[in-house]
C-alpha positions in Angstrom: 12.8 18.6 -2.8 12.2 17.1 -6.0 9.4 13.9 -5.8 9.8 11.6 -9.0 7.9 7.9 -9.1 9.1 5.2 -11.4 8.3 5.8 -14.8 5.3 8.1 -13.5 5.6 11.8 -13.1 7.6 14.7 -14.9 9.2 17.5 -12.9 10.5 20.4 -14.3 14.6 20.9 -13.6 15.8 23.9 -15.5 18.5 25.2 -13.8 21.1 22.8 -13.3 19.9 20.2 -16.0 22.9 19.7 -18.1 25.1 19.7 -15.1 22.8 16.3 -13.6 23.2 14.5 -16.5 27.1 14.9 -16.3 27.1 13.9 -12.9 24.5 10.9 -13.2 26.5 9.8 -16.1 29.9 9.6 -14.0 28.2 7.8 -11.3 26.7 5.1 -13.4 30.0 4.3 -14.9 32.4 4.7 -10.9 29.3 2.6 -9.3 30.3 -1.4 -8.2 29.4 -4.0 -11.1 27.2 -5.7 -8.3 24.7 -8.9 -9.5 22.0 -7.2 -10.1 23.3 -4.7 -13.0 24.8 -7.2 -14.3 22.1 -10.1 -14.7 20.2 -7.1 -16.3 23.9 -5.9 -18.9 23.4 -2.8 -17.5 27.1 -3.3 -17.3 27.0 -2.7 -20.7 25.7 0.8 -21.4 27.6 3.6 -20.8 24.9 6.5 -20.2 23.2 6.3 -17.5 19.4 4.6 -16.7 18.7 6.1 -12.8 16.9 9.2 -14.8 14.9 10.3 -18.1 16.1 13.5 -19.5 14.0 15.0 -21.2 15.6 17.8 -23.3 12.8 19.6 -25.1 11.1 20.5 -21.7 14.1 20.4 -19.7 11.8 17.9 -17.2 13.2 14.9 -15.3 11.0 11.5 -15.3 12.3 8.4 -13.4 13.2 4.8 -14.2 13.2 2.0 -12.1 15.7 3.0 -9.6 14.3 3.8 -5.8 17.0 6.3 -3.6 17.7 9.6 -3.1 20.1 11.9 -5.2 21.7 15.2 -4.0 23.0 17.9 -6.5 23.7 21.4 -5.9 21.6 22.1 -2.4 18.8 19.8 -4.5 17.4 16.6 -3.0 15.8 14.2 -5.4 13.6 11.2 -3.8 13.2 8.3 -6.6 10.1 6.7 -5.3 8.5 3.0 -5.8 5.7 3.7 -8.8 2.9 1.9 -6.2 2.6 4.6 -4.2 2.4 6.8 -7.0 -1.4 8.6 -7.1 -1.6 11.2 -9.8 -3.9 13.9 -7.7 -2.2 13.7 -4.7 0.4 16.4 -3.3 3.2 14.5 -0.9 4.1 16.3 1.9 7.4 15.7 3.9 5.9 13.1 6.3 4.6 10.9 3.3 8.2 10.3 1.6 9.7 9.9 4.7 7.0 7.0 5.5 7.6 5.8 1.9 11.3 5.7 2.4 10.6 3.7 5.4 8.7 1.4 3.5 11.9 0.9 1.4 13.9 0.1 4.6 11.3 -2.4 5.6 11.7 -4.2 2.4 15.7 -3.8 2.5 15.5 -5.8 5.7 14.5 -9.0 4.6 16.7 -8.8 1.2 19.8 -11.6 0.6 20.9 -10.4 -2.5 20.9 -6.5 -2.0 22.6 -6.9 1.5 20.8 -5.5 4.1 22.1 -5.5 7.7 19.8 -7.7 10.2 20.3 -4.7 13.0 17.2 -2.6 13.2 17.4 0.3 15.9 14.7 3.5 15.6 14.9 5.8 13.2 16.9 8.4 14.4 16.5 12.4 14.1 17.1 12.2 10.2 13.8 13.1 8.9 12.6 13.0 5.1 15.6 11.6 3.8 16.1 8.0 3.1 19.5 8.1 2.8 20.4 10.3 6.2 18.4 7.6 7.8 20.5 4.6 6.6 23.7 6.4 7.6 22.3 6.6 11.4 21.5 3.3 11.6 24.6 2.4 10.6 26.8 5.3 12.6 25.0 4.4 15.8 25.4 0.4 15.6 29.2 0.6 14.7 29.6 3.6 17.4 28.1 1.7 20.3 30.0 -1.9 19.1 33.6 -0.1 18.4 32.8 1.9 22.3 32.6 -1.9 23.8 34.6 -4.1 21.4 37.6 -3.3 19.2 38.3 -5.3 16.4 41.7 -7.0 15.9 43.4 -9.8 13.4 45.9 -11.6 12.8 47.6 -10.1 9.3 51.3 -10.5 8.2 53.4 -7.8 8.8 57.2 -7.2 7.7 59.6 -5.3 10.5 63.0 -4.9 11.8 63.4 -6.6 15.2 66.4 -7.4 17.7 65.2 -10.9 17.5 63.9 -13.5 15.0 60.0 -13.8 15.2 58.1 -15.9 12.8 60.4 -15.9 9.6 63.9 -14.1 9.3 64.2 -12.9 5.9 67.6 -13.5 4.8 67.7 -12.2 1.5 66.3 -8.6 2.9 68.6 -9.1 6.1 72.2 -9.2 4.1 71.4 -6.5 1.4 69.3 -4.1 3.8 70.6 -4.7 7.4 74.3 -6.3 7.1 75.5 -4.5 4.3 74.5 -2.0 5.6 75.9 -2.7 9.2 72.4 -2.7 11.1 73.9 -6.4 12.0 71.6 -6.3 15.1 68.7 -5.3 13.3 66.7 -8.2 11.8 64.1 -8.6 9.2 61.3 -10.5 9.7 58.1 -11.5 8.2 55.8 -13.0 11.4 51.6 -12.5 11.8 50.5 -10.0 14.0 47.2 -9.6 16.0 47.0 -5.9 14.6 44.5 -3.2 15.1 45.2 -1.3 11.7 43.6 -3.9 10.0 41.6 -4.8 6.3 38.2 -4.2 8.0 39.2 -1.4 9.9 40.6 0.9 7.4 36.7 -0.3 5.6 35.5 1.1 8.6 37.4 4.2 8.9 37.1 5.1 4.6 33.3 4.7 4.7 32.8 6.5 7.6 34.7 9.6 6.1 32.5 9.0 3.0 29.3 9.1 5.1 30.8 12.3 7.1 31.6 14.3 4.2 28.0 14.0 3.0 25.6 14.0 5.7 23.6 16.8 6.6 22.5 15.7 10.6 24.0 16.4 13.4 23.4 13.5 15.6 25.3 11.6 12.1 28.0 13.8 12.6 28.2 13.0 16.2 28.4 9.5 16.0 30.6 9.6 12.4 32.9 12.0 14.2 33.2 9.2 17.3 33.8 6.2 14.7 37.0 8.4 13.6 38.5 9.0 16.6 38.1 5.5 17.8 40.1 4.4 14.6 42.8 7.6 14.5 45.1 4.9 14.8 44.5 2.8 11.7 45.5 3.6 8.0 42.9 5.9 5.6 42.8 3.9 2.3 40.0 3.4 -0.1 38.0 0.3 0.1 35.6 -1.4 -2.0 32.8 -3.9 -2.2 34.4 -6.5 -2.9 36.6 -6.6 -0.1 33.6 -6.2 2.3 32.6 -9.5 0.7 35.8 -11.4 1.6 35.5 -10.8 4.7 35.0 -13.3 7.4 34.7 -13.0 11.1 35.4 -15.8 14.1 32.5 -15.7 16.5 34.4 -14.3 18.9 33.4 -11.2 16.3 30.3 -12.0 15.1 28.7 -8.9 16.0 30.8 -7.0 13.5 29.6 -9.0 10.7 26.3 -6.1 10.8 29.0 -3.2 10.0 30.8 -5.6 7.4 27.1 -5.6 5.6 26.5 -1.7 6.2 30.0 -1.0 4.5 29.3 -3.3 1.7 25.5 -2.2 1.0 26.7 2.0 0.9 30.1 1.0 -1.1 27.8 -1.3 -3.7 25.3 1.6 -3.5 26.3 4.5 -2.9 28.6 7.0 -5.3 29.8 9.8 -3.3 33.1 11.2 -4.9 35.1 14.2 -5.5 33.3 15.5 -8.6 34.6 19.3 -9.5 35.5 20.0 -5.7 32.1 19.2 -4.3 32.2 16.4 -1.8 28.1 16.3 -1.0 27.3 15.6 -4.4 25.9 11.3 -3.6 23.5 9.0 -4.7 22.4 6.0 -3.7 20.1 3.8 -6.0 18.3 0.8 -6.2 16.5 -1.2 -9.3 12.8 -1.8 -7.2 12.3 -5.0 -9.5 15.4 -6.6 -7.6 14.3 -5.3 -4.1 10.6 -6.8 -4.6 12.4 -10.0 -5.9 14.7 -10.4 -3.3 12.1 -9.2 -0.3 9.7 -11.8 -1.1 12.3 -14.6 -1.0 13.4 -13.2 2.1 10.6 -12.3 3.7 8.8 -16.5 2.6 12.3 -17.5 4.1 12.5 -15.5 7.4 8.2 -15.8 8.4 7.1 -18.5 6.8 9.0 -21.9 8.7 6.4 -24.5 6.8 7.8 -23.4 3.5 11.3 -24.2 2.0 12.1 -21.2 -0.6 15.3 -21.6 -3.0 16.1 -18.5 -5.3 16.8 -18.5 -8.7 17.3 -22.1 -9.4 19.4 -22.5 -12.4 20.4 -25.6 -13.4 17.3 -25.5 -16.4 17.4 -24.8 -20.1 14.6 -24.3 -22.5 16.5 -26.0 -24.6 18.5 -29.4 -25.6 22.0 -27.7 -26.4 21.8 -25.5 -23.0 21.4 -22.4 -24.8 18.5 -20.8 -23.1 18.5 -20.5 -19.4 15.7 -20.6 -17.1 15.7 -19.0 -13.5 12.6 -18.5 -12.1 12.3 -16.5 -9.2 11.3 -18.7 -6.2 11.0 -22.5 -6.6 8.7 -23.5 -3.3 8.1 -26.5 -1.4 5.7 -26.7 0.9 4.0 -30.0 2.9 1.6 -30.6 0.3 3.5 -29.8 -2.9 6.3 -28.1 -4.9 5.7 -25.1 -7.1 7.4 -22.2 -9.1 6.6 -18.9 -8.1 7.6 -15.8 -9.9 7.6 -11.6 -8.5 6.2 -9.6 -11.2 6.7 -6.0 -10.2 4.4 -4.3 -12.4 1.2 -2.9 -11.5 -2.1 -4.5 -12.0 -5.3 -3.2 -12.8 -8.8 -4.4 -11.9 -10.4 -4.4 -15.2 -13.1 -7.0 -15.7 -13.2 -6.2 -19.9 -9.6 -7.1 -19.5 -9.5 -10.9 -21.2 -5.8 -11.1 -20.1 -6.9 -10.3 -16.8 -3.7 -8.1 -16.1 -1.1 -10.5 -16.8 1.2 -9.9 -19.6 1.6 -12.3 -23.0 5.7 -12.1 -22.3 4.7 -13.7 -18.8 2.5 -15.9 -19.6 4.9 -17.3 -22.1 7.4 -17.5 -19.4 5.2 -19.6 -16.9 4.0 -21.9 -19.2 8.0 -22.4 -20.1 9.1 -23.0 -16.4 5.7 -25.4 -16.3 7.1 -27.4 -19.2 10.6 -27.7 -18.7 10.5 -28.3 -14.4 7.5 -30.4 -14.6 5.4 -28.6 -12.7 1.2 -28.0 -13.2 1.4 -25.5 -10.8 2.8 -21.6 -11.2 2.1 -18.3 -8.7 2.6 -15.4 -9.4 3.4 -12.5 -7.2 2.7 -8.7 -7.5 3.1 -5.8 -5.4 -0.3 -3.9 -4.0 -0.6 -0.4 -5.0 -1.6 2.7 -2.8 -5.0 3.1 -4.4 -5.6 -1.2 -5.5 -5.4 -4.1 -3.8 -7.0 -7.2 -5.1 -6.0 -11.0 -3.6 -6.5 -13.0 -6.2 -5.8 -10.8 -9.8 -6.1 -13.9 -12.3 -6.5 -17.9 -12.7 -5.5 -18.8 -16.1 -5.8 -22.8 -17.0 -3.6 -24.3 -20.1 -4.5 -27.6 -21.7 -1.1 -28.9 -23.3 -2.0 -31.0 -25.6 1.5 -32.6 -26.4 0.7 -34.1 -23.2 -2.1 -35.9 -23.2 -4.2 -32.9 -22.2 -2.5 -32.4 -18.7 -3.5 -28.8 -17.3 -1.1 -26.4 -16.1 -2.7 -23.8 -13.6 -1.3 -20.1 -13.4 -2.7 -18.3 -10.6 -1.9 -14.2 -10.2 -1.8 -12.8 -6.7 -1.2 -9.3 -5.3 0.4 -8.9 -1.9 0.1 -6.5 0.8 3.4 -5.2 1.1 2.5 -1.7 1.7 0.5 0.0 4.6 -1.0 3.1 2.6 -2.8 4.1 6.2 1.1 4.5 7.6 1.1 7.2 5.3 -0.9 9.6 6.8 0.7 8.7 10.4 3.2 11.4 11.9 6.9 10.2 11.6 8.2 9.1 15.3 11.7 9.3 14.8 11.7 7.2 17.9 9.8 4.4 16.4 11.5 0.7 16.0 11.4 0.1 12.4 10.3 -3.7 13.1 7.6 -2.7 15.2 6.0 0.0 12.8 5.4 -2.6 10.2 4.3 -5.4 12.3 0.7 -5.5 11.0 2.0 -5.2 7.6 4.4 -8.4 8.6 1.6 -10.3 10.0 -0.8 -9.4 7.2 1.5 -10.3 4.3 2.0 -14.1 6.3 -1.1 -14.7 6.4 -1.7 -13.8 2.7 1.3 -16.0 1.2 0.3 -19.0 4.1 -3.0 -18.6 2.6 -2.0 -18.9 -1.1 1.0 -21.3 -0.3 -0.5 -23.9 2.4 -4.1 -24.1 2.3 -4.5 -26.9 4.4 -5.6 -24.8 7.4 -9.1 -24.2 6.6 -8.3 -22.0 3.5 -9.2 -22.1 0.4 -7.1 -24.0 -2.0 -5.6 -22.6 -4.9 -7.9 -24.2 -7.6 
């Protein structure tokens, strides 16, 4: 088991180093255009980015991609950089714990669609991935035991009589010329069982199957296929997932729809040289903290009103120059643009800058000028071995008009537990209830930043 952090450590990877590359580079051009490559152009670079290769050394070095790879009988974790701590050894426990971290996060993300279903974590044990694939096989196996999905879809068949539409064209050159007189053809909508979502169902189950390693996702794969023997094997995409809408007579299938759509956005698992277990699945960590934060101020926090992205800004006149910033707030007392930096901050008093880049800086006092705000957060992650709550209060004068101040404050957040690291994996343990603390700690720090009017300090 390989360990790389983001951008962080260098492992040596000699043996099947050439053959990686190959492979990483065919599943960074077969993976799903989804938003986030794409609002990065990603889209537009052929080679891939999950992995550094570094060919003098023959040493791998990681990006910004969290996830797990498998090549060859070789598992390789890509880790968030914060729990990254350059004397320490990880043991099997820690990643698993860390992966578990990533889960957490994944749970509150819109964007990166996360289903809402948390269950324990099964028997799969040091693998991120394995764990994903039983929450998913055990949901869909216990709703598909109880419930069966069926919808209406238009079918075309040969009756001996009309229903819905006889087609007349199809009925004198295939049937009476023929003399099947008696036989008519017919185009009419059918409540159907081998169904759009179904055969989603069926082709990523077969996906997961073919590359999982645990038993007890074998078990409940294995189930999901026999279930749906009946319905058609074709291949699905992400896309599809997306289209797809449900009465609420089904609304408890909508959790499988987002399971199927997050490992088909996600995940690459394909036949590459005859060797089915050969997967990935990857995610860029700068949209995960993005999208958790939003999430997470959306889902806990009921005083505040969060809207992501907001885009309807330019920098300038011609609407050239877009600006998004990451959360525009609204709270009782006030409205305010908050940004997630996910970048690692250091407590360096001789630091003038104070651990906030010029590049953002720039940025903040462009979202102040142009939304008319005096008022900017900013949000970054705590690290394993640092956390500080408030990082930096800048002040600008802006002269242009009539000296009105713009106040930038910096803020880290507690969205890791680093003591959870050194806890014994329960595979029994709910997911929800293992980071409650953390929940109810990271509440109280935003609430504190974000509504002060509760007996805590105000931002200035």
């Amino acid at each position: 088991m390989i360990n790389l952090f983001e951008y962080q450590n260098k492992v040596a990877y000699e043996e099947y180093f050439e053959g990686l590359e190959t492979f990483l580079d065919d599943i960074w051009n077969s993976r799903e255009k989804s938003s986030f490559y794409s609002e990065n152009e990603d889209v537009k670079i052929e080679s891939q980015r999950f992995v550094q290769f570094l060919h003098k050394s023959k040493e791998l070095k990681s990006n910004k991609y969290v996830g797990v790879i498998h090549y060859k009988g070789q598992k390789i974790n890509l880790l968030p950089k914060i729990f990254y701590d350059v004397e320490k050894e990880y043991s099997a426990n820690e990643v698993s714990q860390t992966q578990n971290h990533i889960l957490w996060w994944l749970s509150y993300c819109r964007k990166i669609k996360f289903p809402s279903y948390q269950t324990s974590l099964g028997s799969a044990k040091s693998d991120f991935f394995e764990v994903l694939i039983y929450l998913f096989s055990k949901y869909t196996r216990e709703l598909l035991s109880s419930s069966i999905y069926q919808q209406y879809e238009e079918v075309n068949r040969e009756l001996s009589f009309i229903k819905g539409r006889l087609n007349t064209g199809e009925y004198i050159n295939e049937n009476l010329s023929r003399g099947k007189w008696h036989k008519l053809n017919c185009t009419y909508d059918a409540f159907v069982f081998d169904n759009e979502f179904n055969r989603i169902i069926k082709y990523v189950t077969t996906l997961l199957f073919n590359v999982t390693s645990s038993l007890d996702n074998k078990k409940n794969l294995r189930e999901i296929l026999f279930i749906l023997d009946e319905v058609s094997e074709e291949r699905a995409t992400a896309e599809q997932c997306a289209g797809i809408t449900f009465n609420p007579m089904f609304g408890e299938f909508e959790t499988v729809r987002d399971y199927c759509e997050l490992f088909l956005t996600n995940c690459i698992s394909f036949d590459y040289k005859n060797d089915l277990k050969l997967f990935a699945f990857l995610l860029p960590m700068e949209y995960v903290f993005e999208d958790f934060i939003f999430g997470f101020i959306d889902k806990e926090l009921k005083e505040i009103s969060a809207k992501s992205q907001r885009s309807d800004t330019y920098l300038d006149e011609s609407g050239i120059f877009n600006l998004k910033p990451d959360l525009w707030l609204k709270t009782p007392n006030k409205s305010l643009i908050a940004d997630t930096k996910y970048k690692i901050v250091y407590s360096d008093e001789n630091d003038p800058k104070k651990g906030i880049s010029q590049s953002d800086l720039y940025q903040m006092l462009a979202y102040a000028v142009r939304f008319e705000v005096d008022e900017i957060v900013l949000f970054y992650p705590n690290t394993i071995s640092d956390y500080q709550h408030s990082v930096a209060e800048l002040k600008i004068r802006d002269t242009l008009a009539n000296g009105k101040e713009i106040l930038i404050n910096a803020f880290q957040l507690p969205i890791l537990n680093k003591d959870l690291l050194s806890v014994d994996l329960n595979t029994k343990q709910d997911l929800k209830k293992l980071f409650e603390s953390t929940k109810n700690e990271l509440r109280d720090r935003i609430e504190e930043i974000l509504v002060p009017t509760r007996g805590h300090k105000t931002l200035r």
